[in-house]
C-alpha positions as CSV (number, residue, x, y, z in Angstrom):
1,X,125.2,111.9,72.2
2,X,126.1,111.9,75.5
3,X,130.0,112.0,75.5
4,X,131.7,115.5,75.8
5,X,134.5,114.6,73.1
6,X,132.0,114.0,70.6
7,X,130.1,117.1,71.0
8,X,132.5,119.4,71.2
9,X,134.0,117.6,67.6
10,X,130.2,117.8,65.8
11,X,130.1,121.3,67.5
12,X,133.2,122.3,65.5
13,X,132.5,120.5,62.2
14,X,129.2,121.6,61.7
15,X,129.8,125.0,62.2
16,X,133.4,124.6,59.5
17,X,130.7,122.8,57.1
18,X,128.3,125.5,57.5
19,X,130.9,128.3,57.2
20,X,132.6,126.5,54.0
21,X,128.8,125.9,52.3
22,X,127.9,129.1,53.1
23,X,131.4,130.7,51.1
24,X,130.6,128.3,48.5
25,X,127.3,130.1,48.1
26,X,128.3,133.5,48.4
27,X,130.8,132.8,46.0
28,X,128.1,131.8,43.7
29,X,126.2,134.3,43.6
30,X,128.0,137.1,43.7
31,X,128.0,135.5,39.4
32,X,124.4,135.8,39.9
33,X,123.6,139.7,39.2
34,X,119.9,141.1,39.3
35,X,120.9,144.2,37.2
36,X,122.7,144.7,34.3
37,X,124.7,147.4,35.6
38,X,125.8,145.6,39.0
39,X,129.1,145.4,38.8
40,X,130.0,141.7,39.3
41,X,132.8,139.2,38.1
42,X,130.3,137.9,35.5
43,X,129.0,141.7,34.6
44,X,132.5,142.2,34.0
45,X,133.1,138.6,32.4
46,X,129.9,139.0,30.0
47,X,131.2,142.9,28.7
48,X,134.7,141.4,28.1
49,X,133.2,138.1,25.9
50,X,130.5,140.4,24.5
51,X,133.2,142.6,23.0
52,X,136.0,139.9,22.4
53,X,132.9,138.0,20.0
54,X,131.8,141.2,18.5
55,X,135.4,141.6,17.1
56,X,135.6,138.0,16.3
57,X,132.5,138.2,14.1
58,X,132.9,141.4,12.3
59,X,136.8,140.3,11.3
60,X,137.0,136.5,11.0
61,X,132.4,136.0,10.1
62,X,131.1,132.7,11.6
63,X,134.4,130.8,11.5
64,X,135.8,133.5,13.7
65,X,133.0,133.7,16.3
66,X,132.8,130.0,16.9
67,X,136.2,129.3,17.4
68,X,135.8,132.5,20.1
69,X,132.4,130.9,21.5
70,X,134.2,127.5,21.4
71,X,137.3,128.8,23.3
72,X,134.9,131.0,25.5
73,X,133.1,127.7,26.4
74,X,136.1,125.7,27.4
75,X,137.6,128.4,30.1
76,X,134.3,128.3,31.8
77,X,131.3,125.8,32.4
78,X,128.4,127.2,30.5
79,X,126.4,124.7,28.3
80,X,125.7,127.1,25.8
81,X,126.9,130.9,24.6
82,X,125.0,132.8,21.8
83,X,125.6,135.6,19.7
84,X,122.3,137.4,17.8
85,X,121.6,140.2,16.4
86,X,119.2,142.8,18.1
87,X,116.5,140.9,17.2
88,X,117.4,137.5,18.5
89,X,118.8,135.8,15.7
90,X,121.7,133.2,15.8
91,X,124.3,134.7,13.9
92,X,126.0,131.3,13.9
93,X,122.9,129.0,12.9
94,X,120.3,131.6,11.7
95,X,117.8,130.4,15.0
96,X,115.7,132.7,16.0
97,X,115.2,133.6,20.0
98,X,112.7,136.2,20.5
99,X,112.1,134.9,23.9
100,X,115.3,135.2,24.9
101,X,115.7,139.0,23.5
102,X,112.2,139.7,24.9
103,X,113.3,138.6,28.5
104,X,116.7,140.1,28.8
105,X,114.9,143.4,27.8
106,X,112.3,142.9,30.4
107,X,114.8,142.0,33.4
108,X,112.3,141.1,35.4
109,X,114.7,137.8,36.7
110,X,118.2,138.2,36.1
111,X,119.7,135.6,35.1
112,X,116.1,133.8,34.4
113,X,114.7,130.7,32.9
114,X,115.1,129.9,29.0
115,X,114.1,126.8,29.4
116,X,117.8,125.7,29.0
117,X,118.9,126.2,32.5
118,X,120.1,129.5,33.9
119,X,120.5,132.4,31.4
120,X,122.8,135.3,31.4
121,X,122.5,138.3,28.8
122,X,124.6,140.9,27.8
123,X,123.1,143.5,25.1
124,X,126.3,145.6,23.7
125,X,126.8,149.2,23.8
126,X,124.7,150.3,20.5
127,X,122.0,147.2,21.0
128,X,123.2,145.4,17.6
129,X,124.0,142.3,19.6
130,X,123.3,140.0,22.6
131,X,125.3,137.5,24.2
132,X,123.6,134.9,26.2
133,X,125.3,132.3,28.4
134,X,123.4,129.4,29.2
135,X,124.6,127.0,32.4
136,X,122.8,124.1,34.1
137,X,121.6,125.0,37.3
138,X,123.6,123.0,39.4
139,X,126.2,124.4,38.1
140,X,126.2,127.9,39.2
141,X,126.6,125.8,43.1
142,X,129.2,123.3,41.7
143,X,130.9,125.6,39.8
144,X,132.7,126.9,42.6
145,X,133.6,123.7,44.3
146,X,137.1,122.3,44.2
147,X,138.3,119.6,45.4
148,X,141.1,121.9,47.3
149,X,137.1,122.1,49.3
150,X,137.4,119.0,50.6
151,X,141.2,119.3,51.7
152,X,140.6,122.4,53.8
153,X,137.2,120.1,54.9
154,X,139.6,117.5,55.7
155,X,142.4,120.1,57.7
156,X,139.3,121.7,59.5
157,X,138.0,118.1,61.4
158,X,141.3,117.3,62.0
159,X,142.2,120.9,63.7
160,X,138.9,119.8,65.6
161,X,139.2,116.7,67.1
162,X,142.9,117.9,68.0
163,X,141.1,120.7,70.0
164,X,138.5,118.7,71.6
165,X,141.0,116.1,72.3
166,X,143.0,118.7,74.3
167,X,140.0,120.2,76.0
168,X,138.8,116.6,77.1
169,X,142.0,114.8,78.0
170,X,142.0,116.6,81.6
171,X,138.9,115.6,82.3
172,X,139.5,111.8,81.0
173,X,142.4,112.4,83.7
174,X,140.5,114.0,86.7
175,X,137.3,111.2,86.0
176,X,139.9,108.4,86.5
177,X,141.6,110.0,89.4
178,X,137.9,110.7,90.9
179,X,136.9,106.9,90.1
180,X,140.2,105.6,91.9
181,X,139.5,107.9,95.1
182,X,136.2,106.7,95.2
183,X,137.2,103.5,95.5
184,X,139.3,103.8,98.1
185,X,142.8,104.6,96.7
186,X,143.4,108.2,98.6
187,X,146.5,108.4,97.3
188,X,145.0,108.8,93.3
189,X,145.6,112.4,92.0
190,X,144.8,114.3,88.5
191,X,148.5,115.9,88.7
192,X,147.7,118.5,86.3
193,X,150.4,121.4,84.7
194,X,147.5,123.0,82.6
195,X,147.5,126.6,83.2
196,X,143.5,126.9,82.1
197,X,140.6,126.2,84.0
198,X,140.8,122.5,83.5
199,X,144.3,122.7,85.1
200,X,142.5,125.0,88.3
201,X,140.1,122.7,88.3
202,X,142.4,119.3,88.6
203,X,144.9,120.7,91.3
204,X,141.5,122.0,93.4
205,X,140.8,118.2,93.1
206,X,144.4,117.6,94.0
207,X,144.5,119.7,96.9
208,X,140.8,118.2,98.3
209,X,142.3,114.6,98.1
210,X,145.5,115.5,100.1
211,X,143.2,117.0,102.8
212,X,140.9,113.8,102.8
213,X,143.6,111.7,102.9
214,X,145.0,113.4,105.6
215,X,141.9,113.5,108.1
216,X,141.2,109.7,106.9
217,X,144.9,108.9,108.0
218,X,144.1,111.1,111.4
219,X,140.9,109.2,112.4
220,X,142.2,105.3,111.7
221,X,145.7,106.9,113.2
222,X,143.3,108.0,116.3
223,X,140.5,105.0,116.2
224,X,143.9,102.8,116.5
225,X,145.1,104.4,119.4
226,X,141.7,104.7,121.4
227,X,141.4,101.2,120.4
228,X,144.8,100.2,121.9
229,X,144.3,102.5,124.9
230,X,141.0,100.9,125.8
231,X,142.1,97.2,125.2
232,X,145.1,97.7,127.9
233,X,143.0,98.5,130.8
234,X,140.4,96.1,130.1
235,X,142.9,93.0,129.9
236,X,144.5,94.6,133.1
237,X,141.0,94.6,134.4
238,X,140.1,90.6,133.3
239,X,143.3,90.0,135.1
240,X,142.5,91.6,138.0
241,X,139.1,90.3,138.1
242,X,140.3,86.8,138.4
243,X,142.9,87.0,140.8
244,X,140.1,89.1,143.0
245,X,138.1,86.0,141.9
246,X,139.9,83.4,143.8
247,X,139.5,85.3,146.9
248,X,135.8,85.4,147.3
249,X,132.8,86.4,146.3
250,X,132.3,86.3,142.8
251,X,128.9,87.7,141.1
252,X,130.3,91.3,140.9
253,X,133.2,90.2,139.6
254,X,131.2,88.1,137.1
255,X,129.4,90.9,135.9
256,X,132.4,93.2,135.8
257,X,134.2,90.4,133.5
258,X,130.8,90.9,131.2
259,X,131.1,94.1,130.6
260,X,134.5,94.1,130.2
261,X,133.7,91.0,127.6
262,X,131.0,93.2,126.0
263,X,133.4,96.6,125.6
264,X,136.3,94.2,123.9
265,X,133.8,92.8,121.3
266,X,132.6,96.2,120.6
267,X,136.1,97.6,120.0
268,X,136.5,94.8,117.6
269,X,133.7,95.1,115.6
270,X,134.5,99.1,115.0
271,X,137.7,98.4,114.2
272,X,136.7,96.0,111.9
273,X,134.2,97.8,110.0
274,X,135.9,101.1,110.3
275,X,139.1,98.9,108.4
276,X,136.5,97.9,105.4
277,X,134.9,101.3,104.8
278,X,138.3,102.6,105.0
279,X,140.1,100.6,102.9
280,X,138.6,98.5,100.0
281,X,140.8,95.6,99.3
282,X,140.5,94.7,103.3
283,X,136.8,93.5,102.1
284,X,136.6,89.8,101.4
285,X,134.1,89.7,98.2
286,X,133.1,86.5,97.8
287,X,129.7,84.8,97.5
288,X,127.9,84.4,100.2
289,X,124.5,82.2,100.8
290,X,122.3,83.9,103.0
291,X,120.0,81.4,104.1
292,X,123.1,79.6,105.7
293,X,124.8,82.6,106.9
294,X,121.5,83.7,108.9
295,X,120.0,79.9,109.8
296,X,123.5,79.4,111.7
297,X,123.3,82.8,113.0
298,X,119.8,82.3,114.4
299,X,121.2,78.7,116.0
300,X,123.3,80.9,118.0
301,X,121.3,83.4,119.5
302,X,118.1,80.6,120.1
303,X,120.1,80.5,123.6
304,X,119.8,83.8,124.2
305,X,116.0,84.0,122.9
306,X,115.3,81.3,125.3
307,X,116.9,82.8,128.1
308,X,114.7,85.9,127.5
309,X,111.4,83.6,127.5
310,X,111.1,84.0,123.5
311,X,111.7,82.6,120.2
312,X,113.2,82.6,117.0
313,X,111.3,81.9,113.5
314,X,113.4,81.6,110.8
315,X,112.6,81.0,106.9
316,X,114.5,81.6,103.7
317,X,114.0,80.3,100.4
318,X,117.5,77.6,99.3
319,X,120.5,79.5,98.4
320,X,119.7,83.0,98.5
321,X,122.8,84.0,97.1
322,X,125.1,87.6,97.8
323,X,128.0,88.7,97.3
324,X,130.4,90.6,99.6
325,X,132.2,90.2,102.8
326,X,130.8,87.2,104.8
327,X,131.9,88.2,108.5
328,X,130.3,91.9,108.0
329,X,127.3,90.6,106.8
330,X,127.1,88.5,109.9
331,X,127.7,91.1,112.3
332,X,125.0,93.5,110.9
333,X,122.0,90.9,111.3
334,X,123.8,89.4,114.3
335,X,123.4,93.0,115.7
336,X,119.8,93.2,114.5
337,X,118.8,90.3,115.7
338,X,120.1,90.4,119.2
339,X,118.6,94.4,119.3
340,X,115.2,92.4,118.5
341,X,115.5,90.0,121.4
342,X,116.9,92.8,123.9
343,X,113.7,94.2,123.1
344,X,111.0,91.2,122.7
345,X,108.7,90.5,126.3
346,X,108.6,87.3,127.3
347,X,106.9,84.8,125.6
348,X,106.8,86.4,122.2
349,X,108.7,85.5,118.8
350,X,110.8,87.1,116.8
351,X,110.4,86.5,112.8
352,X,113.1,86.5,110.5
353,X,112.6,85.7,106.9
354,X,114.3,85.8,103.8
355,X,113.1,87.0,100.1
356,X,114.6,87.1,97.0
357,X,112.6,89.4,95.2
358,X,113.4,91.2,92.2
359,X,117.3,90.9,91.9
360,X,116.6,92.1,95.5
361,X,117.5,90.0,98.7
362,X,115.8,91.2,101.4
363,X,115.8,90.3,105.0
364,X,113.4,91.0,107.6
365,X,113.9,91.0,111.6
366,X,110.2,91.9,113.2
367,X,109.6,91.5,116.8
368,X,106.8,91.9,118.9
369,X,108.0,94.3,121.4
370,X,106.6,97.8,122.1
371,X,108.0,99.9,118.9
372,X,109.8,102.8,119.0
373,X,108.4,106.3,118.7
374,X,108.1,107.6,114.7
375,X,110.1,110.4,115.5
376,X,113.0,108.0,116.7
377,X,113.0,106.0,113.6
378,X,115.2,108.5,111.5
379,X,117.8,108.3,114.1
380,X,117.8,105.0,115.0
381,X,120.8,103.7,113.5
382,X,122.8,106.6,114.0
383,X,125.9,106.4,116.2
384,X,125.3,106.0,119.8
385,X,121.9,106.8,119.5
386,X,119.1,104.7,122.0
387,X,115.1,105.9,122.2
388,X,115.0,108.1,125.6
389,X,113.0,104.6,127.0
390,X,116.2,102.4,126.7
391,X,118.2,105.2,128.3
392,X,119.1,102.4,131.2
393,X,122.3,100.0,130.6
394,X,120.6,97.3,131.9
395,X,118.2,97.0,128.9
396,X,120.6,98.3,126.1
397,X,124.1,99.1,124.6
398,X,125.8,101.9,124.1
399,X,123.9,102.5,121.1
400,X,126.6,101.6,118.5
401,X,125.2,97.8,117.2
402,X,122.6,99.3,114.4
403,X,125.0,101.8,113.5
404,X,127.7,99.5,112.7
405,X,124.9,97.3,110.8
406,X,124.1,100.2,108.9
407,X,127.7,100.3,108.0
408,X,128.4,97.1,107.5
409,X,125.1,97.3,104.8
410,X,126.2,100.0,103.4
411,X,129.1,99.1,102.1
412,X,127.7,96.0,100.1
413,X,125.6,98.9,98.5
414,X,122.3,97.8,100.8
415,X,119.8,99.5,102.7
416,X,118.7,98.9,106.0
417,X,115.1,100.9,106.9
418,X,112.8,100.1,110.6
419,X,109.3,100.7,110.9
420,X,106.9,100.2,113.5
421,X,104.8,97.0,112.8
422,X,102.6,97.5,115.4
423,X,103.2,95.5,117.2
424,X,107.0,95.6,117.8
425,X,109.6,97.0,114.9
426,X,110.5,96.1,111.6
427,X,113.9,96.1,110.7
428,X,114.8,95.5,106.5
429,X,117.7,94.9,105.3
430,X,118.3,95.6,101.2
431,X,120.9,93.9,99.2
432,X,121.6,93.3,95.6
433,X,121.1,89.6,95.1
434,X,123.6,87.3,92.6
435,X,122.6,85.0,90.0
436,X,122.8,81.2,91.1
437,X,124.8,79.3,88.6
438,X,122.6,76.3,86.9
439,X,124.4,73.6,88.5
440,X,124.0,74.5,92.2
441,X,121.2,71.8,93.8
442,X,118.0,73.4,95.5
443,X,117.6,73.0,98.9
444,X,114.4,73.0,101.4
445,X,113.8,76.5,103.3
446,X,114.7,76.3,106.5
447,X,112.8,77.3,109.9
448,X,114.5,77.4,113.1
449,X,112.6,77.6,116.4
């Protein structure tokens, strides 16, 4: 039982069950006394009948005590009531019930077994008589059961699942508020007027999303504007690169334009990916075949392998199928890709494969470069982050292209891990594979050099 709602209504009616069974039972035997001078509602029940059937005896004979016994029997639930003499015998029907006499004298279990059911005796004042009531043993329980029992039953549960309801229906509130927020709806509150705990409890929620929502608005607000500060000076600086262009020499200008190439395409893919983590419905989610994706991803960056004096091995199994956004995908192995032939010697491969393993698509970049010390590999895709030997811009970034894989990954609820292979690093990246429908065609794996 794992829902709050239903514990806190078994909570409640097992202890009004327990606390109405255990009333019931008290109830029953306080008619249950263990000495004849206990003072008891049946001590007092037995003197009263004991006298009113004496009476009825000595004035009206047998006729006079049965009618009593008869009438006695019908106000209350005992099987049996007895008059005798003080030596045991029936005044009604001459028996005789020595064992009876002998017992009620002995008290030794009050009321004890006749072999009837449960037997209660009452000797009068001067010993001439007995009375004995006999009842069924169940009886002395159901006896005292009404069926104004089961409407107070009924009342209780509902009094209980009215309570639980109301101790449960904030949280019902806050969980939905919480599942909205983190989904990306910032503006999803529990708005709460309880005065209790629960209520503290909402508006602390309240007041955490209103300061979340207000630092998320300050960084896009603040990404945006570094964004559109940096992208003025750099088209001002493409412009001014080709008009200095025309005038002469032209390789620094070249590699000026690069850079200024390279900082543009960076700002887009943070924006980008900042926009998606940010903001949930700005995610495409559709599905995407992996072995495509990367095989015409691995076309594109052969050039740059070759330029480097490497090359690119690539194999997938047919339609290794994901789903989520199809450009941020690409641009996380794009970025682990090109990181692996920034840092492959020349005339070495690279490897990338694809497995579909488990419910589990998994993709692995390895290259056969020199590593990266163990102690860098925790850090490795953390913002702006590069191992103290690729400290030099000629070899490396800024450090932001793993990071923003790791983001990118992320978000389609992956994991992307490096290890040294020795040689060169392994880079994994984890995703959730979906089910191919029956009807889609199988196509050969595909290995791009």
């Amino acid at each position: 039982m794992r829902s709050l709602f239903a514990k806190i209504v078994a909570w409640f009616v097992l202890t009004v069950v327990i606390t109405l069974a255990t009333s019931i039972l008290i109830t029953s035997l306080s008619y249950n006394p263990y000495s004849s001078t206990r003072l008891t509602p049946l001590s007092m029940l037995l003197s009263v009948e004991m006298t009113e059937a004496r009476q009825a005896w000595e004035t009206g004979g047998a006729a006079g005590l049965a009618a009593e016994l008869d009438r006695f029997k019908r106000a209350t639930r005992v099987s049996e009531a007895i008059l005798t003499d003080g030596q045991g015998t029936d005044l009604l029907t001459g028996e005789r019930h020595a064992s009876l006499i002998q017992e009620a004298h002995g008290w030794s279990r009050f009321p004890f077994s006749g072999g009837f059911g449960s037997t209660f005796a009452r000797f009068s004042s001067d010993g001439k008589y007995c009375l004995f009531l006999i009842a069924a043993p169940r009886s002395l329980m159901l006896g005292n059961f009404h069926p104004e029992h089961l409407l107070v039953l009924l009342v209780a549960v509902l009094l209980c699942y009215a309570l639980a309801y109301h101790l449960t229906a904030p949280l019902r509130r806050l969980q939905k508020a919480l599942d909205h927020f983190g989904r990306g709806d910032l503006g999803a509150r529990a708005c709460e007027n309880r005065g209790d705990e629960l209520g503290d409890l909402a508006r602390a929620f309240d007041r955490m999303a209103d300061r979340i929502q207000t630092l998320v608005a300050a960084e896009r607000r603040l990404l945006l504007d570094i964004s559109h500060e940096l992208r003025s000076p750099l088209a001002r600086l493409s412009v001014a690169v080709e008009l200095a262009r025309s005038g002469g020499n032209a390789l620094p200008l070249d590699r000026i334009q690069k850079e200024a190439d390279r900082l543009n395409a960076l700002i887009s893919q943070m924006l980008e990916v900042t926009r998606a983590e940010g903001d949930a419905g700005h995610r495409r989610q559709e599905r995407v075949d992996l072995a495509e994706l990367i095989g015409a991803l691995v076309d594109a960056c052969s050039i740059e392998a070759r330029a480097g004096g490497c090359s690119l091995i690539f194999s997938a199994p047919p339609h290794v199928v994901v789903e989520g956004d199809p450009e941020l995908l690409r641009r996380a192995v794009e970025n682990v890709v090109r990181n692996a032939i920034r840092h492959s010697p020349p005339g070495s491969r690279m490897e990338i494969t694809v497995q579909n393993e488990g419910g589990r698509v998994r993709v692995r970049v390895r290259d056969y470069g020199p590593g990266v010390p163990e102690q860098a590999l925790p850090h490795l895709f953390e913002p702006f982050y590069r191992v103290e030997a690729d400290r030099n811009r000629g070899s490396g970034g800024v450090g932001l292209g793993l990071s923003i894989a790791r983001r990118a990954v992320e978000l389609h609820q992956g994991v992307l891990r490096a290890s040294n292979a020795n040689p060169g690093l392994l880079v994994e990246i984890d995703l959730p594979a979906m089910k191919m429908d029956a009807a889609v065609e199988p196509a050969p794996g595909v290995v791009v050099h």
